[in-house]
Structure formats: C-alpha cells, structure tokens
C-alpha positions as CSV (number, residue, x, y, z in Angstrom):
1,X,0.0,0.0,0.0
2,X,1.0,3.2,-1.0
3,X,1.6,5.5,2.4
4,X,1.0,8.8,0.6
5,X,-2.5,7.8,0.2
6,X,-5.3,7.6,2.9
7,X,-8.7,6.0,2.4
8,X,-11.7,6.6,3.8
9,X,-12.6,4.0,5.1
10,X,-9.0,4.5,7.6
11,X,-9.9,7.6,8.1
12,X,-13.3,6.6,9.7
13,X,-11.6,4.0,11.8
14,X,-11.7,4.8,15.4
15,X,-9.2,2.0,16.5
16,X,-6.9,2.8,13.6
17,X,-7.2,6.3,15.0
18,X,-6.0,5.9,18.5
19,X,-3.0,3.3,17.5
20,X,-2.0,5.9,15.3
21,X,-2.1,8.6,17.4
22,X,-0.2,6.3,19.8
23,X,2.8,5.5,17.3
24,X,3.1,9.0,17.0
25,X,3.5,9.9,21.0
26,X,5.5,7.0,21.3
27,X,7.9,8.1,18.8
28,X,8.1,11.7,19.7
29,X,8.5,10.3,23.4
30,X,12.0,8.7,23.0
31,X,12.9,11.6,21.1
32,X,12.0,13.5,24.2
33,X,14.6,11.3,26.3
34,X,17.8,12.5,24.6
35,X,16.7,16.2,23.2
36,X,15.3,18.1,25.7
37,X,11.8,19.9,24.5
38,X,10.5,23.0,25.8
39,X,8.2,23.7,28.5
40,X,6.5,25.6,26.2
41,X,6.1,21.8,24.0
42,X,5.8,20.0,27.4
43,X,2.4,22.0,27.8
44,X,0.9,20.9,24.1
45,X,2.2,17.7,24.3
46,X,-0.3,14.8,24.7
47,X,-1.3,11.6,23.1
48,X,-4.4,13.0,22.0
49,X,-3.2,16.5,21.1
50,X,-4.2,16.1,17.1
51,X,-7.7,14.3,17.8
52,X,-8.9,17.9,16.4
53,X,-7.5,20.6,15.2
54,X,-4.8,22.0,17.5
55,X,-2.6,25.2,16.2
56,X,-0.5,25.6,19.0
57,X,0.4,22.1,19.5
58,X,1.5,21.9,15.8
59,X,4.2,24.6,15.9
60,X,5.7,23.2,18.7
61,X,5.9,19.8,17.4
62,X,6.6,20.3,14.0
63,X,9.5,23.1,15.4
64,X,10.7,20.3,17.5
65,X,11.2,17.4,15.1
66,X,12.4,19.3,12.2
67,X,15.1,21.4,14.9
68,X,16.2,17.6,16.2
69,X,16.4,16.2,12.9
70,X,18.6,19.2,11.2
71,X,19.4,21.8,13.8
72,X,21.2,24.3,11.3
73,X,18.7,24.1,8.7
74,X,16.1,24.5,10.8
75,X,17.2,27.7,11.8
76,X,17.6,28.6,8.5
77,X,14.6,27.6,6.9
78,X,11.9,28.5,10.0
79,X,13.0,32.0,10.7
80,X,9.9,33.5,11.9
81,X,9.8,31.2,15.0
82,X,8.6,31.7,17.4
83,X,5.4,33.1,16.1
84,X,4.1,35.1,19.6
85,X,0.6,34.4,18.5
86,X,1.1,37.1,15.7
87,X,-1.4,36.2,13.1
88,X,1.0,37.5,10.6
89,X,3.7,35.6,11.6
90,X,1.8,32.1,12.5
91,X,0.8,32.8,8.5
92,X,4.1,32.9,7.4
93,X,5.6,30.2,9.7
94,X,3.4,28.1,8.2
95,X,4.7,28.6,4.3
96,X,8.0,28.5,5.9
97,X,7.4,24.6,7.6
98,X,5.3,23.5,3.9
99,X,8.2,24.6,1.9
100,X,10.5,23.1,4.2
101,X,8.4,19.5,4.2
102,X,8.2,19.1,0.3
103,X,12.1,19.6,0.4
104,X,12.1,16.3,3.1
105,X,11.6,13.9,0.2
106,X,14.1,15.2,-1.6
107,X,16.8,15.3,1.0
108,X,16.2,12.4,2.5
109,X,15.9,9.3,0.3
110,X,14.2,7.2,3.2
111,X,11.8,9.8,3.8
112,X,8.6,8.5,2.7
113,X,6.8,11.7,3.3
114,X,2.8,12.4,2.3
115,X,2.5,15.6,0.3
116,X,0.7,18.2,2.3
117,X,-0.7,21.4,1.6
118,X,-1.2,24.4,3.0
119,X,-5.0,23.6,3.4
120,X,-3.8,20.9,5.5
121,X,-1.6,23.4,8.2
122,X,-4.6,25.2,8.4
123,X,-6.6,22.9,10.5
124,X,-3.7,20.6,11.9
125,X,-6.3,17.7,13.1
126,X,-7.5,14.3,11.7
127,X,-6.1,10.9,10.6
128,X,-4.5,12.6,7.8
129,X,-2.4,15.2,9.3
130,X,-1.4,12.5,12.4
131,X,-0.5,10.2,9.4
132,X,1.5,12.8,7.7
133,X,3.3,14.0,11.3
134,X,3.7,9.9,11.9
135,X,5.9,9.7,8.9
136,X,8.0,12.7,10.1
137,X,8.4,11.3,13.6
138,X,9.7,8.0,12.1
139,X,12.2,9.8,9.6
140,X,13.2,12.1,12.9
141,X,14.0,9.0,15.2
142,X,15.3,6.9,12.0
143,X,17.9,10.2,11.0
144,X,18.8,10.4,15.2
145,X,19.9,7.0,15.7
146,X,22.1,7.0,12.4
147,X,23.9,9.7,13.8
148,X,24.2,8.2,17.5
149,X,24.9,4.8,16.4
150,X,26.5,4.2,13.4
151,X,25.4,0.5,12.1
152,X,23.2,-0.1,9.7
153,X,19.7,-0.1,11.2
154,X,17.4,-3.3,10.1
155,X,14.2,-0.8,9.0
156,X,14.0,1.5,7.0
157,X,10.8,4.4,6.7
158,X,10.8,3.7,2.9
159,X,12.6,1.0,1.4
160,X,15.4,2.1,-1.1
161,X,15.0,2.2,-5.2
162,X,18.1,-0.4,-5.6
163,X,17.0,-3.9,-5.3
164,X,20.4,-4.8,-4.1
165,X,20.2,-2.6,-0.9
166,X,16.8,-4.4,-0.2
167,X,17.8,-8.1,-0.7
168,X,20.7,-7.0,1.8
169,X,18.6,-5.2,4.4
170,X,16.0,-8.5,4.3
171,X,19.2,-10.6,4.2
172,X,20.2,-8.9,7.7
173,X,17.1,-8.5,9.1
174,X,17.0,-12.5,8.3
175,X,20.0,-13.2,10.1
176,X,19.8,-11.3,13.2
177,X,16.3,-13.2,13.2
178,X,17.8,-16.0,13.5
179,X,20.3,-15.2,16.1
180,X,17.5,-13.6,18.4
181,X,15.5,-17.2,17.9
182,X,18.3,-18.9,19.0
183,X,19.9,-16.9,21.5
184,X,15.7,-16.7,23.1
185,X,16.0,-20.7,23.1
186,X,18.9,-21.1,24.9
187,X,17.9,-18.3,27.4
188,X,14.6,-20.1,27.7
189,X,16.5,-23.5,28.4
190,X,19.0,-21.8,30.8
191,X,16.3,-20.5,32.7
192,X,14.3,-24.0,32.6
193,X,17.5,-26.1,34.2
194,X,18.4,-22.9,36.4
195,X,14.3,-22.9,37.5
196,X,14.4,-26.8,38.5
197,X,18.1,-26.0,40.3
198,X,17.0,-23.1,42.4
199,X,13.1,-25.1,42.6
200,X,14.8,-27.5,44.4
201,X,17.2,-25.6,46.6
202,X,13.7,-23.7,47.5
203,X,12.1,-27.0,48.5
204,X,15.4,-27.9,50.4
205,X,15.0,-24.9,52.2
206,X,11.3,-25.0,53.0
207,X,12.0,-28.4,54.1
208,X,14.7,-27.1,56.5
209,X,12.9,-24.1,57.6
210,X,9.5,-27.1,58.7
211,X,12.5,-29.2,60.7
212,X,14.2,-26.2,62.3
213,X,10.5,-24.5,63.0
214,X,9.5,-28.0,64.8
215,X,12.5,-28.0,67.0
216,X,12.0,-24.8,68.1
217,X,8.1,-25.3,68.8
218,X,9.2,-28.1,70.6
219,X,11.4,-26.1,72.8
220,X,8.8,-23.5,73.8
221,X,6.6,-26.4,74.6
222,X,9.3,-27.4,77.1
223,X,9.9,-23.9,77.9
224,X,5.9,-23.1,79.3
225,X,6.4,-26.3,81.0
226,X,9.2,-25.2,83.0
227,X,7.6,-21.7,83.2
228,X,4.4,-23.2,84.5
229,X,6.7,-25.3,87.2
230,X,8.1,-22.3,88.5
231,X,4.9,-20.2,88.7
232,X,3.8,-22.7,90.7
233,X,6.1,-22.5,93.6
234,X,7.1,-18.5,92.5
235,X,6.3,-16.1,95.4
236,X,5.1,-12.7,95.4
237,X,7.3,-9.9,96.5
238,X,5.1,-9.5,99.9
239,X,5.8,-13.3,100.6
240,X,9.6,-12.9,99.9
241,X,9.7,-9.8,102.0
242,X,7.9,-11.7,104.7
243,X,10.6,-14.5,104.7
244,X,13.3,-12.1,104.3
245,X,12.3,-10.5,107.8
246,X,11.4,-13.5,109.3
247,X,14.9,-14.8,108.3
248,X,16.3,-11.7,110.0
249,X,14.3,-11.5,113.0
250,X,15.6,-15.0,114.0
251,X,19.0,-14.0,113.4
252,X,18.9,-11.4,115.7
253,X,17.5,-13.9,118.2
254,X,20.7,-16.0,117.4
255,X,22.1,-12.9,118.2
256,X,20.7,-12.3,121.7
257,X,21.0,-15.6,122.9
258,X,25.0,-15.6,122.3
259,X,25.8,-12.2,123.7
260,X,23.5,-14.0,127.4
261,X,25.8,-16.8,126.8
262,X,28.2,-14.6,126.9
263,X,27.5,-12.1,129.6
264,X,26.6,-15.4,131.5
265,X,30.6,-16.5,131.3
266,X,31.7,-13.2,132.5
267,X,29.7,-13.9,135.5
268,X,31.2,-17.1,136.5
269,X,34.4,-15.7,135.9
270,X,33.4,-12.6,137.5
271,X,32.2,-14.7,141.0
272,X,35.1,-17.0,140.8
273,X,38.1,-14.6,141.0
274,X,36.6,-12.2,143.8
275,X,35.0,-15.4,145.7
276,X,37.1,-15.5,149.5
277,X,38.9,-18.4,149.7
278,X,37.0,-19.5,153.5
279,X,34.1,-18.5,151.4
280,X,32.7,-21.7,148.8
281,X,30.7,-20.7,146.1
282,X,27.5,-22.4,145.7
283,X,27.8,-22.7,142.0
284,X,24.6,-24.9,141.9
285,X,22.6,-21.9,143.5
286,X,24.4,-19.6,140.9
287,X,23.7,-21.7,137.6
288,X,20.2,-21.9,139.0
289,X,19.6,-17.8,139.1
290,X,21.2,-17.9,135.7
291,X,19.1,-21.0,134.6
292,X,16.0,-19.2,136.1
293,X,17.5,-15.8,134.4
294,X,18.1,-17.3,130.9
295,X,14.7,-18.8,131.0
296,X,12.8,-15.7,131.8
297,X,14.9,-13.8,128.3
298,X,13.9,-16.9,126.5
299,X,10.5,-16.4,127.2
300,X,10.4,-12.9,126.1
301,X,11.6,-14.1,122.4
302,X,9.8,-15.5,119.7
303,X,9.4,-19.1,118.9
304,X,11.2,-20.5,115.9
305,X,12.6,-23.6,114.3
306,X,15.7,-23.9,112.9
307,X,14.6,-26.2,110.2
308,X,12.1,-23.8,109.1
309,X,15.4,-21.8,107.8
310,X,16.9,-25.0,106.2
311,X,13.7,-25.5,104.2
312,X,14.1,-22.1,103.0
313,X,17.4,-22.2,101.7
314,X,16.7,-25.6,100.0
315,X,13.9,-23.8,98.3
316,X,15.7,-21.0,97.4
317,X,18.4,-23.5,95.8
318,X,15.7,-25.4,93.9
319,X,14.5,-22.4,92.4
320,X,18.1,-21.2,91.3
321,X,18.4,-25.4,89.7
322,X,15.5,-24.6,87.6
323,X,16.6,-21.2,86.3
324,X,19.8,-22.7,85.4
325,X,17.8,-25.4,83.4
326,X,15.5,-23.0,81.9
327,X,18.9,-20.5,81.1
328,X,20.0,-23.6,79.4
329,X,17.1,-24.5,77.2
330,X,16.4,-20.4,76.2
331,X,20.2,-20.8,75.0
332,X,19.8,-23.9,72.7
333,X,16.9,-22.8,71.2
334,X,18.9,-19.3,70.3
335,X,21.4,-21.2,69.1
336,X,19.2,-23.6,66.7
337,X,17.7,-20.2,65.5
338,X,21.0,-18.6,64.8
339,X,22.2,-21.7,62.7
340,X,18.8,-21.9,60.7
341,X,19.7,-18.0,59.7
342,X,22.8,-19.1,59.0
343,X,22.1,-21.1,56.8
344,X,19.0,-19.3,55.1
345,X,21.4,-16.3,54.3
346,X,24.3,-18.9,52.9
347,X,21.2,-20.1,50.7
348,X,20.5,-17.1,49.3
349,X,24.2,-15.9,48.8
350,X,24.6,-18.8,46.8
351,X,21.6,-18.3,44.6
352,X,22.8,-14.7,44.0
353,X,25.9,-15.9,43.3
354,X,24.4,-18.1,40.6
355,X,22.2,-15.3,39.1
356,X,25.4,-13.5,39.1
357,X,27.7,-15.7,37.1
358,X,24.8,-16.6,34.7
C-alpha cells in the first residue's frame, strides 16, 4: 500500500485512529529522552493532542522534530519562529514549515513523506495530518539514531530504489532473526534447568525451615512447662519480703542468745576470781539464778525452728536449679535459630551468586 494515500474508510476508523495517534506519542516520546523539549512543547504535548485541530500544538511539534532532525537548517529555513501568536507571523511560519516538508523527500531518500498542503496546516487535526506528522516522527527517530549509532539499522521508513540494498537489508534483518531465535531458546533453556536448580534448593530450604520450625516449637513447649513449674512454687514480692524479715528476725534472736551466753561467762568468771577463799561458792545456786535468768529472756523471744530456715534455703536453691535449666534450654533454642539463619542467608548468597555468574 502506498503510504502517501489515505482512504476513507482508515480515516473513519476509530481503533486505527487511537493506535496511530499512539505511534506518533511514542515516537516523539524517545525523542524527548535524549533532546530536551520546551516547556512551552511540554504544555501541548499529549497523546491525544491532534484528535482535532490544535494550532498551537503543531508549531511546537513540527518546530521540534524538524530542529532535532537538522538543527542548522532548521534555523535557516523556520525563521519567523517563534510566532508570539502574531497572526501574521503564525501565516508565514506556516509557508516557511510547507516549503521546508516538500524539500524532506528530496533530501532524504528514506523519507517517505505524504505531500501536504497548505490547506492541510490550516486545521492541523485528523487521521490525515497525524499520518502525515507519523511519517516525520519516524524519519526524525530513524535520522537520530544514524547519527548516534552508526550501524546499519534493520528498517528503513521507505525502502530504497536499488534492489540490491533491499535483498541486503531483508538478508540482515533475516539473520539477526535468527540469532535472536536462538539466542531466546537457549535463554529459555537456561532459565528451565536454572528454575528446576533453584526449585529444588527452594524445597530444600522450605523443608529445613519445617524441621528447624518443629524444634524450636518443641522447645517453647518445654519452655511453658518449666515456666508453669516455676509459677507454681514462684512467690510474690510481699511473701519474699515476709521470709526475708522472718529470716532476719531469727538472726537477731541467734544474736541475743550468744551475747547472754556470753555475759553469763563473764559472770562465772566474775564470782570466781573475787570469791574468799573461807568462802565456797554455791555454783549450783548460781547456775540456778542464771538458769532461772536465761529462761525468763527466753520467754520474752519469739518461737522458731531452725529447720524452718533450712527449708528455705533448700527452696531457694531449687529455684536457682530450675533457672539454670531454663537458662540452658532459652540458650539452645537461640542457638538452633541462629544456625537456621545461617544457613538461610548462605542459601541465598549462593543463589545470588548463581544469578550473578549466569
């Protein structure tokens, strides 16, 4: 099909339409990644913008492509821009960008380029004029990468007048074909084997992470046992508190009863040394005053049992066993975690690694 002509029946096409108009945006979009528009362009510029007629959005695009795709002739050939929404110079602006198009043909052999006319600048809307601005966007990207990369590109806008340069051009286009198949296949069949590798390592893993997770829900069962042992013989602060004075009130009862022991030696030893030696010393009747004495401070102190205190301490060492055993178990289950880390971060390293090399 010819690509100068339009039919109606395209025309009318609303799909045809809208991927059209999308080619175009596209096009002008990657343009727009390496030369910098205007914000002036940046405010016109949508995918839409040529659904109707749209003045202002065609001077800044047709300015645009034509500046990126020849700079200095540009400037030489579009001298009334910008027009300042001067009637009189949007008029003439116009002439200048017609007479500049209808030279595109001629300048550039893979142009390809729709003849417009001036009727057609006038009202800058429609399937025709997004056709015609289409074809410029695709020279305008086609011209920009021959100058940025300098291969031969695989299409062309228009294909050339020697036969020769198209048998070649289908001849490349062929072979890189070719290589893309093949070099997809074998990316599709290193991914398959490098899928079932890293499937498996992932099931290894899962399988690992179930063990490690059972051992450790295993050792928090243990752990509220132990917990629920202790709370049953754990005392409250008033209780401890209570023992804790208890413990030191019969202390100081120890206490008291060894300094009377004592004082109680002094006394003999007191009645012995000034005795008179015609004098004997009824230490029977002595020992009984003290007995009688000692009884009576006895009686003024509380009752206690010593084996109250050696229940305590046992208690008290009990307790201290079963921290130890619960210190213990809190450790191995830290350490099991640590190691299943350990070895979930080595796992991934080495997949990395893998993705890495590949």
């Amino acid at each position: 099909m010819n690509t100068t002509r339009m039919t109606n029946a395209n025309a009318s096409n609303p799909k045809m339409d809208r991927d059209l108009q999308d080619k175009l945006y596209m096009n002008i979009a990657l343009l727009n990644m390496i030369h910098e528009p205007s914000a002036d362009f940046r405010t016109v510029f949508k995918r839409d913008m040529f659904a109707k007629s749209n003045k202002s959005a065609f001077f800044h695009v047709v300015h645009y492509l034509l500046t990126v795709l020849n700079p200095e002739m540009a400037k030489e050939k579009l001298v009334t821009w910008p027009t300042c929404n001067v009637i009189n110079r949007e008029n003439k602006f116009r002439k200048e960008v017609l007479n500049y198009l209808n030279e595109l043909n001629k300048l550039y052999e893979e142009a390809d380029l729709p003849t417009m006319m001036s009727s057609h600048l006038l009202a800058p809307g429609g399937y025709r004029f997004i056709h015609f601005m289409y074809k410029l966007s695709q020279l305008v990207l086609f011209e920009d990468l021959k100058r940025d990369y300098p291969f031969e590109l695989l299409c062309r806008p228009k294909q050339s007048s020697n036969e020769e340069i198209n048998e070649k051009a289908y001849q490349n286009i062929m072979t890189y074909t070719n290589e893309i198949n093949t070099e997809t296949n074998n990316a599709i069949n290193k991914f398959n084997r490098m899928f079932e590798i890293f499937k498996k390592e992932a099931e290894k893993t899962v399988k690992e992470k179930h063990e490690v997770y059972q051992q450790l829900k295993e050792i928090d069962t243990k752990i509220e046992i132990e917990e629920r042992k202790l709370g049953e013989n754990k005392l409250t602060k008033e209780e401890i508190s209570k023992k804790l004075q208890d413990l030191q009130n019969k202390f100081e009862t120890v206490e008291k009863i060894n300094n009377i022991y004592s004082q109680c030696n002094l006394l003999v030893s007191h009645l012995k040394e000034n005795s008179n030696e015609g004098e004997t010393l009824d230490l029977a009747e002595a020992l009984k005053v003290t007995n009688i004495n000692l009884r009576r401070q006895l009686s003024e102190l509380p009752d206690y049992e010593i084996t109250e205190l050696e229940s305590y301490l046992q208690i008290l060492e009990k307790r201290k066993e079963e921290l130890g055993q619960v210190e213990k178990h809190l450790r191995t289950k830290h350490e099991a975690f640590v190691e299943a880390m350990s070895k979930s971060e080595n796992l991934l390293k080495d997949i990395i690694e893998d993705v890495k090399e590949d």
